[in-house]
N, C-alpha and C positions, 0 to 999 in steps of 0.2 A: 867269227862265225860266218859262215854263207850257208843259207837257205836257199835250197830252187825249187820249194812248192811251199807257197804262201795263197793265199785269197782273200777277197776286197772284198768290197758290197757289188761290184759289178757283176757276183755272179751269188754266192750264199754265206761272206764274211762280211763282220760288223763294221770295218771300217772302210772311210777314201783309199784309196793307192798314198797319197799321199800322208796320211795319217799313219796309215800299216809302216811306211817306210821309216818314219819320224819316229813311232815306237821301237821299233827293229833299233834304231841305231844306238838310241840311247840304249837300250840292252846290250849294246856292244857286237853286234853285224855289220859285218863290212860290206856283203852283197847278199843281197835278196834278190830272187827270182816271183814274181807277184803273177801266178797260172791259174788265173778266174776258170770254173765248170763253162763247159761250150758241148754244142753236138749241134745242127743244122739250123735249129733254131737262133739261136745268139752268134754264132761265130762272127761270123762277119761287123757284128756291133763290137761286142767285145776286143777282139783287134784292133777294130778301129782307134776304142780307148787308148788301149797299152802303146801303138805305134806312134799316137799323139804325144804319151807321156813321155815317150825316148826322147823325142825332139827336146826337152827341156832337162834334158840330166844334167847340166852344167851347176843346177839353181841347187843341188841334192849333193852338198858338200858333206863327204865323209861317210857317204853308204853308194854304192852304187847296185840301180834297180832294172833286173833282167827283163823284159815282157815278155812272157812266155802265154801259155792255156794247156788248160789239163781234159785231154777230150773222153766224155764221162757217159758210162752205159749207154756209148753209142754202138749199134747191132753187127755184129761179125758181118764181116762183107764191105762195113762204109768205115772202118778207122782207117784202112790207107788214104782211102780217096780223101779221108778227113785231115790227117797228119799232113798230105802235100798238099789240100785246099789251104791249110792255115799255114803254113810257109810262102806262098804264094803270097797270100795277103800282107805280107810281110814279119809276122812273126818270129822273135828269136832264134826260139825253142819250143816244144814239146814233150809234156807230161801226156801218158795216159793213163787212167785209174784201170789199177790191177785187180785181178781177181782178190780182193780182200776175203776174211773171211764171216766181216761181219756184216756184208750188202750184199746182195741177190744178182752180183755181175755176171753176166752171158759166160760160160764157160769155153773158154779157147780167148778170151781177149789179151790176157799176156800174148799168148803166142803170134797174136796178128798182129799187136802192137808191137810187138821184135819185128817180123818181116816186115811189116809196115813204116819203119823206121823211126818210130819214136825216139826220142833224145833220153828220155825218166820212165822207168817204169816202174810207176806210185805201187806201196804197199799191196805189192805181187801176192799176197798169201800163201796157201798150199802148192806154191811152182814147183813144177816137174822140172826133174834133174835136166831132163831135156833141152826144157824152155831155159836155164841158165845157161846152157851151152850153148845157144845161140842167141844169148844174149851176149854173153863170153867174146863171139865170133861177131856179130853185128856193131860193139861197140855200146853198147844201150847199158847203161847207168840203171842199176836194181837198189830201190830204195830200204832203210832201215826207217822204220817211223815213228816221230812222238807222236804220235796221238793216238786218243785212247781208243783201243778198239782193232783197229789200223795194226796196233804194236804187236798182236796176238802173233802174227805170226811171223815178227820181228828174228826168234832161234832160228826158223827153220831155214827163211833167207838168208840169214847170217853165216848160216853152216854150210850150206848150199856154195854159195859165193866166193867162201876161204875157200871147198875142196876144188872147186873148178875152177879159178882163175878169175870168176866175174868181178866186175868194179862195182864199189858198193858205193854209195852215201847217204848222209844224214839229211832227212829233212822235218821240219816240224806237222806239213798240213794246217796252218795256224789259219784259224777261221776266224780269230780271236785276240783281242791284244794278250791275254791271260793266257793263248797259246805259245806263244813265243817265249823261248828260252833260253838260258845262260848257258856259256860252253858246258861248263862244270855240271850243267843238269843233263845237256845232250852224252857228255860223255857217260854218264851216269847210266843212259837209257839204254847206249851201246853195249858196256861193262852187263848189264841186264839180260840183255840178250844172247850171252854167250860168248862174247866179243872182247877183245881186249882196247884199254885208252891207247894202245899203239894202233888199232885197229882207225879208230874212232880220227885220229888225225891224219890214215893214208884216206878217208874218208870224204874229211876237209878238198887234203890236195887234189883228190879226183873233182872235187867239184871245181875248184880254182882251176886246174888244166881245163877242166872243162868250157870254163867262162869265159878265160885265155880265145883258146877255139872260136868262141863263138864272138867273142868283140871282133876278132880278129877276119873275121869271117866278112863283118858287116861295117869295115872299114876299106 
């Protein structure tokens, strides 16, 4: 299992970084991505944390933990500037939360969040054929999601994604240790959505190439 939208208590999840990891493993993850809520307010703290915890990945035998942030109901106009502010800081990666269909998010944030260059684009919901086409062409990772709520609009991305080429993966959103799930449930959620378990492990591999990328990047 690899997860790349996970959350702590550093931002609105119940558990340490360390704790979420510890649980993660034993469920059988091999890499977690841990992308605490950030917008102007927190950034710069919360990076802080996650760039701290890198430094000590040696000690976190048998899972390894991405620091990322997922930048959230921040206002059309400030996600690029947000996206390269938190790269700068030294950040991973980059999650932005997509227009879901069950939060009152700015309409057009997918779409800045593609030019904007996000790495994840959290539980897209209602996305125009459009915005997966340039997401298709930008490179940007369109999420399927376990969580509840989040999932509603799990067909349509799904569908979206197979017809135009876009890279898909699975992530949990796990705010929760009781979020966190077993392959066999994620594939489950896929098969759900329209998707096939052959789907659900090119799914996996997008994120491992992905990871690939991104250690590599920062070596």
């Amino acid at each position: 299992m690899i997860d790349l939208h996970t959350h702590s208590f550093l931002s609105d999840g119940e558990l340490l970084p360390s704790e979420l990891a510890r649980r993660a493993k034993v469920k059988g993850y091999r890499i977690i991505g841990i992308t605490d809520h950030v917008d102007s307010t927190n950034i710069e703290y919360v990076v802080s944390a996650m760039v701290k915890l890198s430094t000590k990945m040696e000690f976190y035998e048998g899972i390894t933990i991405l620091p990322g942030v997922e930048i959230t109901h921040v206002p059309k106009g400030m996600i690029k500037e947000m996206i390269a502010f938190a790269r700068k800081l030294g950040i991973f990666y980059v999650v932005v939360h997509g227009e879901t269909i069950v939060e009152p998010v700015q309409e057009g944030t997918n779409r800045e969040a593609i030019e904007g260059g996000a790495d994840v684009l959290a539980h897209p919901g209602i996305i125009t054929e459009d915005d997966v086409m340039r997401a298709k062409e930008k490179g940007v990772l369109l999420e399927i999601s376990g969580r509840k709520g989040h999932s509603l609009g799990n067909g349509r991305v799904g569908l979206l994604a197979k017809h135009i080429g876009a890279r898909l993966v699975f992530n949990t959103d796990a705010h929760s240790p009781a979020d966190l799930v077993t392959e066999e449930e994620a594939r489950k959620v896929v098969v759900g959505a329209g998707l096939t378990a052959e789907d659900f492990y090119g799914m996996q591999q997008n994120a491992l190439d992905f990871v690939k990328k991104v250690l590599k990047e920062r070596t």
